[in-house]
C-alpha positions as CSV (number, residue, x, y, z in Angstrom):
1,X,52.5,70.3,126.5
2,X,50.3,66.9,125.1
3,X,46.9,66.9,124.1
4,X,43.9,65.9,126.5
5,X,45.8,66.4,129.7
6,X,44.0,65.3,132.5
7,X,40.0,65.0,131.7
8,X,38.6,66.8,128.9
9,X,37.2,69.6,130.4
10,X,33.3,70.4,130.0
11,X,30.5,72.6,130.2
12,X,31.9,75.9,131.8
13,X,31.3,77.0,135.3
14,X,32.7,80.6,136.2
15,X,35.1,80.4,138.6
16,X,34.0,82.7,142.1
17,X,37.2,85.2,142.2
18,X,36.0,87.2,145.4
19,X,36.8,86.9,148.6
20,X,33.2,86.8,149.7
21,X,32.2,84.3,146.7
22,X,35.0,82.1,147.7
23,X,33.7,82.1,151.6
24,X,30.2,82.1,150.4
25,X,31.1,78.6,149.2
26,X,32.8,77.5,152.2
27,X,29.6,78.5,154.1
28,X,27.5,76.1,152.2
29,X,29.9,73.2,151.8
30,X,29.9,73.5,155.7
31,X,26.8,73.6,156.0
32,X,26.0,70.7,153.9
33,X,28.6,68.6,155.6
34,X,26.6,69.5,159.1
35,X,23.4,68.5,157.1
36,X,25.2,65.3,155.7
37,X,26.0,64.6,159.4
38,X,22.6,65.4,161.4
39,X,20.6,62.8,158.3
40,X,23.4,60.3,158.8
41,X,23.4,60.2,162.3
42,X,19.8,59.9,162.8
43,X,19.7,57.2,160.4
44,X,22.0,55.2,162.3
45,X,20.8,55.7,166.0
46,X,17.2,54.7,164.2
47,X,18.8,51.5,163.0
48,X,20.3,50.7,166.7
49,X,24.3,52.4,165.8
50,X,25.9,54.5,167.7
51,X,28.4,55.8,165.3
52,X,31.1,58.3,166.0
53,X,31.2,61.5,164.5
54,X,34.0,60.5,162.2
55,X,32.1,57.8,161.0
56,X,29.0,60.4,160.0
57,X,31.5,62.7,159.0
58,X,33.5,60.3,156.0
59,X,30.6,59.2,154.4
60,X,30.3,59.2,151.0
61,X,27.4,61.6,150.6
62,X,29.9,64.2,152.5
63,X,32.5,63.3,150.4
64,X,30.8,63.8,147.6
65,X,29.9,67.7,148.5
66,X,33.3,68.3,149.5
67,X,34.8,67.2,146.3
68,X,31.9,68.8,144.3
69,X,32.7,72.3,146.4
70,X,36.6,72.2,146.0
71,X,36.5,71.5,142.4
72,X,34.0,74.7,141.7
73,X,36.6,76.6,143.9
74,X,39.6,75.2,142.5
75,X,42.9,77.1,143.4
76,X,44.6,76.6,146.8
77,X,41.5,74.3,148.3
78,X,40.9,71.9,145.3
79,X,44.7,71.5,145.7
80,X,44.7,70.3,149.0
81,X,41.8,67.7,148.2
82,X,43.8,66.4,145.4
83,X,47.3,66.7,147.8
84,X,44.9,64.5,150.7
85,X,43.8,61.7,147.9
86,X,47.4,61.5,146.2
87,X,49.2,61.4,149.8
88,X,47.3,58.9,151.3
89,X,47.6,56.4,148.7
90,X,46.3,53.0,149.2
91,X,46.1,54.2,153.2
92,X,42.6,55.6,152.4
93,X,39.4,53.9,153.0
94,X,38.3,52.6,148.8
95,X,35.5,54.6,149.1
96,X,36.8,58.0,150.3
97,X,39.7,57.5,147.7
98,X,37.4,57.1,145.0
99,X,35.1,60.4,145.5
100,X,38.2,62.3,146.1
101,X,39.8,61.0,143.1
102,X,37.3,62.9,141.6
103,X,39.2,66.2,142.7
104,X,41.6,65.1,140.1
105,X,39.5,64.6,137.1
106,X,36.8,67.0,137.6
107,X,35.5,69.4,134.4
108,X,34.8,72.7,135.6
109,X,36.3,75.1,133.6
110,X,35.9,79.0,132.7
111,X,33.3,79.8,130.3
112,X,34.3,82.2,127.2
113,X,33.7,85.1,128.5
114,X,35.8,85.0,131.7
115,X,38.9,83.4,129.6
116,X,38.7,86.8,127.2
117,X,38.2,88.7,130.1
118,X,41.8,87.3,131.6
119,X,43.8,87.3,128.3
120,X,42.7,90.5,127.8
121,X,43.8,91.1,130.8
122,X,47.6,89.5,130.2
123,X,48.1,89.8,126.6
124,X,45.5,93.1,125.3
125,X,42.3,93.2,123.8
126,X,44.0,92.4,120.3
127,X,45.3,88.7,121.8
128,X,43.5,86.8,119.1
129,X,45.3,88.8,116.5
130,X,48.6,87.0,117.7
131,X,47.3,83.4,116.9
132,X,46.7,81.8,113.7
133,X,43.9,79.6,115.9
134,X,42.9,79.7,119.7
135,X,40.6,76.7,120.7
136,X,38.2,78.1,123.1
137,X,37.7,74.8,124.9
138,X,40.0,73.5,126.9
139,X,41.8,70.6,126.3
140,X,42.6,70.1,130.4
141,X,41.2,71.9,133.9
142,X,43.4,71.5,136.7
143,X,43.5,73.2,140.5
144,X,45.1,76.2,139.2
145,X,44.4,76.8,135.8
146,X,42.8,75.5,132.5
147,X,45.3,74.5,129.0
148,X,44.4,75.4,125.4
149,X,45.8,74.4,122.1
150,X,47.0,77.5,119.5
151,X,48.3,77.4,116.3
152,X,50.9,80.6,115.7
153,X,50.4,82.1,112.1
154,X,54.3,79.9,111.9
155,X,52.6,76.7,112.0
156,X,54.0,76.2,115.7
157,X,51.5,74.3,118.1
158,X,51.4,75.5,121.2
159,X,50.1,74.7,124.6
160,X,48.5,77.6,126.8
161,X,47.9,77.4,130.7
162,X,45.6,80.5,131.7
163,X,44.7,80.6,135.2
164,X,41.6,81.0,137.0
165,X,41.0,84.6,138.2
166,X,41.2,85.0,141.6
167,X,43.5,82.0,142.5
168,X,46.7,84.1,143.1
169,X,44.8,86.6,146.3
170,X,42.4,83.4,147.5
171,X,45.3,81.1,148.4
172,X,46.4,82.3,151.9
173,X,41.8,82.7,153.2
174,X,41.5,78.9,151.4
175,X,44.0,77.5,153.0
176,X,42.9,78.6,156.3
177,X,39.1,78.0,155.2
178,X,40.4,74.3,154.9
179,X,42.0,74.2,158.1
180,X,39.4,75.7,159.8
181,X,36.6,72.9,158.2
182,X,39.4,70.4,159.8
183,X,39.6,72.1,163.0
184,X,35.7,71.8,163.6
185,X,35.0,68.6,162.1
186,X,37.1,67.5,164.6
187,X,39.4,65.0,162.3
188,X,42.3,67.1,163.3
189,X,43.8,66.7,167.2
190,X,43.6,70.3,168.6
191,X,47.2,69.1,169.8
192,X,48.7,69.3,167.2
193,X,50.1,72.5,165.5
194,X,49.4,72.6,162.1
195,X,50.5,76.1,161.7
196,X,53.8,75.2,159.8
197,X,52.5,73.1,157.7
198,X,49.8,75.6,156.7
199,X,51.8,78.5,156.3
200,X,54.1,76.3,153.7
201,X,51.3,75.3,151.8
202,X,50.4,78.5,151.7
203,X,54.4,79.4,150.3
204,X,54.1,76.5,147.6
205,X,50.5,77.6,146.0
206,X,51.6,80.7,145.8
207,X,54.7,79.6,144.0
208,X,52.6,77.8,141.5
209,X,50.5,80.6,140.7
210,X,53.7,82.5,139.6
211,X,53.6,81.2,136.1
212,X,56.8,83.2,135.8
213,X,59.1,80.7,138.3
214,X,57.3,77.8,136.5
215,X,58.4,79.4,132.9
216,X,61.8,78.5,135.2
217,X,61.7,75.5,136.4
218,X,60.5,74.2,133.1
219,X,63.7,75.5,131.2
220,X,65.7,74.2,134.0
221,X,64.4,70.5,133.8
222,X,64.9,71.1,129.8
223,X,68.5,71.8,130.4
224,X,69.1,68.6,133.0
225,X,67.1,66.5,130.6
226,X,68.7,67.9,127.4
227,X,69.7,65.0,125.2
228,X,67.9,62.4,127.1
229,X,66.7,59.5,125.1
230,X,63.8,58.4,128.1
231,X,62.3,61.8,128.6
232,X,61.0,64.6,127.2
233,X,59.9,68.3,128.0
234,X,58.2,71.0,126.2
235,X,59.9,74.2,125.0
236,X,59.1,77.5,126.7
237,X,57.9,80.2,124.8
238,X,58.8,83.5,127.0
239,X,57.2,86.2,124.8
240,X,53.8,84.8,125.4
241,X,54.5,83.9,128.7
242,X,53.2,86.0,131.7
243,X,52.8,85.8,135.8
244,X,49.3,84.4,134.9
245,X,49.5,82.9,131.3
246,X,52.5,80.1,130.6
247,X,53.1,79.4,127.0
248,X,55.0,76.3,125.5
249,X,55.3,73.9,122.8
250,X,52.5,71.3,122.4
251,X,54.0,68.1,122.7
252,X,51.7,64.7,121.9
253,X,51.1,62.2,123.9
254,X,48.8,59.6,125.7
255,X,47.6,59.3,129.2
256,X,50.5,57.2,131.5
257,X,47.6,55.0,132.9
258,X,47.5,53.8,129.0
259,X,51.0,52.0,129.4
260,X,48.6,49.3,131.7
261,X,47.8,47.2,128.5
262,X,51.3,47.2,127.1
263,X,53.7,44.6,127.8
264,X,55.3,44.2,131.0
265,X,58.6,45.3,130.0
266,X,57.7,48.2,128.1
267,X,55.9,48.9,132.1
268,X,58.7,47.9,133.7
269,X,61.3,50.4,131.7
270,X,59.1,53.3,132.3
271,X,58.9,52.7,136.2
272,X,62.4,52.3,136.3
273,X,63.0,55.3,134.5
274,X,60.7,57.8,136.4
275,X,62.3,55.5,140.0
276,X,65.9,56.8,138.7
277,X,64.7,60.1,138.0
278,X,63.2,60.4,141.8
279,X,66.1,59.5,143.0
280,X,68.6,62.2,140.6
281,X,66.0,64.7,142.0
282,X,67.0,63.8,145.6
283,X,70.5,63.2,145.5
284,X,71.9,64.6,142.7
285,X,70.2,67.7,141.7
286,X,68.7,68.2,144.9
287,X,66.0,70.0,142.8
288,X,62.0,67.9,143.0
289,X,59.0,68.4,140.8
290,X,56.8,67.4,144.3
291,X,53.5,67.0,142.3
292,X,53.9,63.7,141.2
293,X,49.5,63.5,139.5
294,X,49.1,61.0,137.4
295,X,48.2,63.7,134.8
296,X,51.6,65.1,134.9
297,X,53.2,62.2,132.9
298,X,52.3,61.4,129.2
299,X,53.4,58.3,127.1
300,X,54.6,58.5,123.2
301,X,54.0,55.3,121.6
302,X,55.8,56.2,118.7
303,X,59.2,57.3,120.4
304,X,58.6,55.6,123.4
305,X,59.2,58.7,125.7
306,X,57.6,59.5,128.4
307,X,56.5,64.1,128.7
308,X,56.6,65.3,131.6
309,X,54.8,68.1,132.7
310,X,54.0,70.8,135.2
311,X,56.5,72.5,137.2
312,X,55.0,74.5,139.0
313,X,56.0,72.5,141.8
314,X,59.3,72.0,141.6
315,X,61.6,73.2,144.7
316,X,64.8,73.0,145.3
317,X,65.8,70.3,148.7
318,X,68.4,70.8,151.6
319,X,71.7,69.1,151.0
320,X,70.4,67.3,154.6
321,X,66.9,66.1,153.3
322,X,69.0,63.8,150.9
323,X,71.5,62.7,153.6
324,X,68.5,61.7,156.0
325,X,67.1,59.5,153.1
326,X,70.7,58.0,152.2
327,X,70.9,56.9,155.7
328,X,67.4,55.8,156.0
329,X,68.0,53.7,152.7
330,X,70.9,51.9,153.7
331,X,69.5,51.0,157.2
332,X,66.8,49.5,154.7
333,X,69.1,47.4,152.4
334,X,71.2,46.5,155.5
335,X,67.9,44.9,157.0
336,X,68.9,46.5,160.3
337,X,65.3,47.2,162.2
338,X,67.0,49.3,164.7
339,X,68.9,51.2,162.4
340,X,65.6,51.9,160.4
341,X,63.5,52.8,163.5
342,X,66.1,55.1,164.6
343,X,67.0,56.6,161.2
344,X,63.3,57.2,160.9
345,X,62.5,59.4,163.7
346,X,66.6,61.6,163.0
347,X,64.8,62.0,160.0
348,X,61.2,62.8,161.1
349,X,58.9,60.0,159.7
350,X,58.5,59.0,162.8
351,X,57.6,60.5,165.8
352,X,59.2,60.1,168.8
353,X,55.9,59.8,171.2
354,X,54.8,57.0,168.5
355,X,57.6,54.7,168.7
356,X,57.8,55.0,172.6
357,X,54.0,54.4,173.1
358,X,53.4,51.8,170.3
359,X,57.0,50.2,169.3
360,X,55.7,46.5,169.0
361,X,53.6,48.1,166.3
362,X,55.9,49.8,164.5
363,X,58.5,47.1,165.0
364,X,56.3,45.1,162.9
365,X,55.9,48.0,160.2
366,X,59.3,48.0,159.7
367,X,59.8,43.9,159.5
368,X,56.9,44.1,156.9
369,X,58.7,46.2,154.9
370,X,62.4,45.1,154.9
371,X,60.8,41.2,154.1
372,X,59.2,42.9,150.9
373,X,62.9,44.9,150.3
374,X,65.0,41.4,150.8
375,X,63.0,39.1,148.4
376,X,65.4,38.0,145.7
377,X,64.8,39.7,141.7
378,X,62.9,43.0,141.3
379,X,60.8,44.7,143.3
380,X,57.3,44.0,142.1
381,X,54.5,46.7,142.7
382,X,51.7,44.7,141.6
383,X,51.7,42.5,144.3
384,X,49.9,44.8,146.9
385,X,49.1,42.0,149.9
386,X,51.3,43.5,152.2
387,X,50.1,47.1,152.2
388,X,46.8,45.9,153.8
389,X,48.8,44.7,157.0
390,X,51.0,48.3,156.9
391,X,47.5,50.2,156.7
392,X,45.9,48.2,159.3
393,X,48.9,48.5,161.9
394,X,48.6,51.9,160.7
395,X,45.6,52.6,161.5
396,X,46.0,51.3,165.1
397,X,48.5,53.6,165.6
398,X,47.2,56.8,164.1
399,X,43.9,55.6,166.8
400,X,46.2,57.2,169.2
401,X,45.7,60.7,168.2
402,X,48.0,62.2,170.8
403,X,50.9,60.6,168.9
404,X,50.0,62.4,165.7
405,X,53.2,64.3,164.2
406,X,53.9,66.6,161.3
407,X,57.5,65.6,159.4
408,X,60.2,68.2,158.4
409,X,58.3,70.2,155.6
410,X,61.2,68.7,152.7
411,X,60.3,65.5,153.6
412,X,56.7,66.0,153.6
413,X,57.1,67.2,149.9
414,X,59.7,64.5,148.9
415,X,57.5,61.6,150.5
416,X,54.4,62.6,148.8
417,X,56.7,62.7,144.8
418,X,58.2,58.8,146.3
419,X,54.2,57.9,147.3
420,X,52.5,59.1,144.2
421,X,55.4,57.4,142.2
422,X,55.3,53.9,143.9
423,X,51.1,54.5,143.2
424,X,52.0,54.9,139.3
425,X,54.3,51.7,139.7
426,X,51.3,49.4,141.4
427,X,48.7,51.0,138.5
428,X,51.2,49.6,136.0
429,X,52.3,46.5,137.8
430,X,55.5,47.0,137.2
431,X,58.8,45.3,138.3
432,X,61.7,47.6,139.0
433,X,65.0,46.2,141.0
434,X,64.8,49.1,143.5
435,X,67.4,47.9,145.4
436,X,70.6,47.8,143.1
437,X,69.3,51.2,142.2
438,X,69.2,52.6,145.7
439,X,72.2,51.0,147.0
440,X,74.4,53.3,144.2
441,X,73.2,56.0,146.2
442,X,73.6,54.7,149.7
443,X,77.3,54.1,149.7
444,X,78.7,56.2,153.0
445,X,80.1,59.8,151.5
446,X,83.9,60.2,150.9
């Protein structure tokens, strides 16, 4: 684990761990969305508007509630407003990205007392007496849980994630609290059924809040990385290490978004390592850490490795996800619009009711993107020009709300790990040669 993780956490806020608490929170974030909404809207008609409701409903004031809500709630509903802002990448409007940006950085944290109260819980009322020192404070407060530094009465430093109480039983009424705020505010088509992407959101948080199967994933991406000279990943340590409480080596590092001043090929070696690593995940191991948050990378100056962190939401990926990827890929690299337009709904991207009703549009998509793939040298994220014509084509065809379609849940997971990765890439400007690096993986199977 590496120190400062995330944003130093702050003053303590308890952390509501009842069913009713939880929905009593839902009740007035909805309430002071509908608030947000009436004010708004009777601003605007005064001023001569006549704004839609999703105008009134994405303003910043409302955004600002929401994010302020989730992040006291944390657990399953703070996870899906940092999944939305990761997701959506450069595709949200600046403003809305920024507030829910937020959801990623936030402070809340549990106060003293309710941490005893939980390691008391896990570890016995004596749990102090294990530790040589246990920094109250937290040195990071994420969705799920909060990480402190220990010493062991060894010398070992050791990194501590305790989480929240009440996370684990809340998941399955947040998740449907969250749909149900979508439902109503209308941002959501009533057409289109949601329910299997709910219920696997619902699978994967609760999979994260096993601390257990992360103390497994983490010793399996220890054994694939073993020996590795561009990576590193802390150690597990199993005796202190419960369904609630995961215990592991304290390993130093610096925020990733640091490497921004360094020099542009020390950027451009970490992008291509973390690209090749993306792309072992999907075709060779067929095993995906899906979270791809910024805060789950750290940078060591000293050895020039980058920590990676967090497995909680690793999962293992149908031989067949890969295989509709390889072929998407080499359609790509072949520069063959119909081959990508076609590959793309086989595999789910895109839906079928889209393409038919709006093909000029994503004709064009696709032209935009294979004349950024065919430029000669590497690929170079920090030149972002063309991702304002993708949004605004985009956006013209996500207008048509009855063409709205949900991918194969793998792909969903996968594309959000290749998004957040290309986002890290743009932050760092970096210049990777993506395309001798995919084409090893696109050659047709033997």
């Amino acid at each position: 684990m590496t120190e400062d993780r995330g944003a130093k956490a702050s003053a303590g806020r308890a952390i509501p761990s009842g069913r009713l608490a939880r929905l009593g929170v839902f009740g007035r974030l909805a309430g002071g969305v509908a608030g947000g909404v009436v004010a708004e809207g009777a601003r605007r008609l005064a001023s001569g508007e006549r704004p839609s409701m999703g105008d009134l409903l994405l303003t910043p004031a409302n955004a600002t509630r929401v994010a302020d809500q989730l992040s006291h709630l944390r657990g399953a509903a703070m996870k899906l407003g940092q999944m939305i802002s990761m997701d959506a990448g450069d595709m949200l409007p600046p403003e809305l990205a920024t507030i829910l940006a937020k959801l990623r950085n936030n402070a809340h944290h549990m106060p003293p007392q309710q941490l005893d109260r939980v390691l008391a819980a896990e570890w016995g009322k004596d749990w102090r007496r294990r530790f040589a020192h246990f920094q109250a404070h937290p040195v990071a407060a994420a969705s799920i849980g909060q990480v402190h530094r220990a010493r062991l009465p060894d010398g070992a430093e050791l990194a501590i994630k305790v989480q929240y109480p009440g996370v684990k039983d809340s998941i399955d009424a947040d998740v449907d609290n969250v749909a149900t705020l979508l439902r109503v505010s209308g941002l959501m088509p009533k057409s289109l059924d949601i329910a299997p992407l709910l219920g696997e959101a619902k699978r994967q948080l609760h999979e994260e809040a096993d601390y257990l199967r992360e103390a497994t994933m983490l010793e399996r991406y220890g054994a694939l990385l073993e020996g590795e000279s561009a990576f590193v990943v802390p150690s597990l340590v199993s005796e202190l290490t419960t369904p609630r409480v995961l215990a592991m080596s304290f390993v130093t590092g610096v925020p990733v978004e640091s490497l921004e001043t360094a020099p542009q090929e020390a950027r451009d070696r970490v992008m291509h390592d973390l690209v090749s690593l993306v792309l072992r995940e999907l075709f060779e191991w067929r095993l995906m850490q899906t979270d791809p948050n910024f805060a789950n990378y750290r940078w060591q100056p000293d050895t020039q490795r980058l920590v990676l962190l967090d497995f909680g939401a690793a999962r293992p990926l149908p031989a067949e996800t890969g295989e509709r990827y390889r072929r998407l890929l080499a359609a790509a690299l072949a520069g063959d619009r119909d081959a990508v337009r076609e590959a793309a709904v086989a595999a789910g991207f895109l839906g079928e009711a889209a393409v038919e009703r709006h093909r000029a549009l994503v004709d064009r998509m696709i032209d935009v993107i294979l004349g950024e793939l065919a430029k000669p040298g590497p690929f170079d994220f920090g030149d972002r020009a063309f991702v304002g014509v993708l949004r605004e084509q985009g956006t013209e065809i996500a207008r048509d709300r009855e063409t709205w379609h949900l991918p194969p849940i793998d792909t969903l997971f996968v594309q959000r790990k290749i998004s957040g990765t290309a986002l890290l890439a743009a932050r760092l400007k970096a210049r990777v040669d993506i395309r001798s690096m995919v084409a090893a993986y696109c050659a047709e199977p033997a």
